[in-house]
N, C-alpha and C positions, 0 to 999 in steps of 0.2 A: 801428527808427524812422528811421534812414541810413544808406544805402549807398552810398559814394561812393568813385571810381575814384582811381590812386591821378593821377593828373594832373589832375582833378579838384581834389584836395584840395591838390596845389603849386600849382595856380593861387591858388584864395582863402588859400591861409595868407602866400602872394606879396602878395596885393592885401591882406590885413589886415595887414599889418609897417605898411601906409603908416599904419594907421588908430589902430592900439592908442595910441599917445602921444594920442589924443583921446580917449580910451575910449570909441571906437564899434568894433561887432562885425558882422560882417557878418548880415544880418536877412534870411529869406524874408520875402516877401510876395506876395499872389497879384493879377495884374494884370490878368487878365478871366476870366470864365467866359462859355463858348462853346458853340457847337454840334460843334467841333472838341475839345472838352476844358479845360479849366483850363489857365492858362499862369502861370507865376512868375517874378521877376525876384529877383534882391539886392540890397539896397541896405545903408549903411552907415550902424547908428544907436544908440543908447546903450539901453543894457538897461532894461526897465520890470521892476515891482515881479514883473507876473503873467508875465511871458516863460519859456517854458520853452527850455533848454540843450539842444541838442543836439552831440554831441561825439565828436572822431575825433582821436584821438593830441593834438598841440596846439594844435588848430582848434577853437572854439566857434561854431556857429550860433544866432541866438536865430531861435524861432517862436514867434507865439503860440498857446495849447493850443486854439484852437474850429480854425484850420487845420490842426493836429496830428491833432486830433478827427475831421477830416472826410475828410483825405486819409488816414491811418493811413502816414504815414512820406514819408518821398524818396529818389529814388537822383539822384544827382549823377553827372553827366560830362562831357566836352568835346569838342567838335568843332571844326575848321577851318573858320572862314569868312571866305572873302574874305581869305587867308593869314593869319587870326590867329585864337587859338583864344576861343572862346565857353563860356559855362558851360550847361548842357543841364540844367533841371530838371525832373523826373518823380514826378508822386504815386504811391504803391502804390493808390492807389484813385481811379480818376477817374469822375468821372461829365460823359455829354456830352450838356447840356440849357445852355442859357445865362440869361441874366436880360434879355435883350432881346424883351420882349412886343412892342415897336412894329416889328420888325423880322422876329422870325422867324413873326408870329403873323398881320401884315398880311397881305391879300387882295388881289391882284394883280385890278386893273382890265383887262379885255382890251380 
């Protein structure tokens, strides 16, 4: 259900030291669905009752299980941008349809 690189996983266990004294964990979340594919961000936030754990040596992820459900897992990596490294998230299942009817569905007036 994760697969994440090992630079990857020194970044967020880096970026969670700051967090743990609040007891927030770092949380996927999914930020749009597109025509180009699903995109996800992190953000840092306190565990709910229904979150499921995902976990790699001493890193916890929470997601919750309908995103779990639908993508069937993530691989995590990182790349250089703009000389600082970025977190790269990736479903093992994506689907590329979006939820913008008024945009991709509209009829261009010639």
């Amino acid at each position: 259900m994760l697969n994440i690189t090992e630079t990857a996983y020194n970044f967020l266990l880096r970026k969670s030291k700051l967090y743990y004294s609040q007891d927030r964990l770092p949380r996927l979340i999914l930020t749009v669905k597109s025509c180009s594919g699903a995109r996800f961000a992190v953000c840092y936030d306190k565990q709910r009752e229904d979150d499921q754990i995902l976990r790699h040596r001493d890193l916890k992820i929470l997601v919750s299980p309908s995103l779990l459900q639908e993508y069937e897992g993530f691989e995590l990596d990182t790349e250089e941008y703009f000389f600082a490294p970025r977190l790269l998230i990736k479903p093992f299942k994506n689907e590329f349809k979006c939820d913008c009817d008024s945009k991709c569905n509209k009829e261009v007036n010639g």
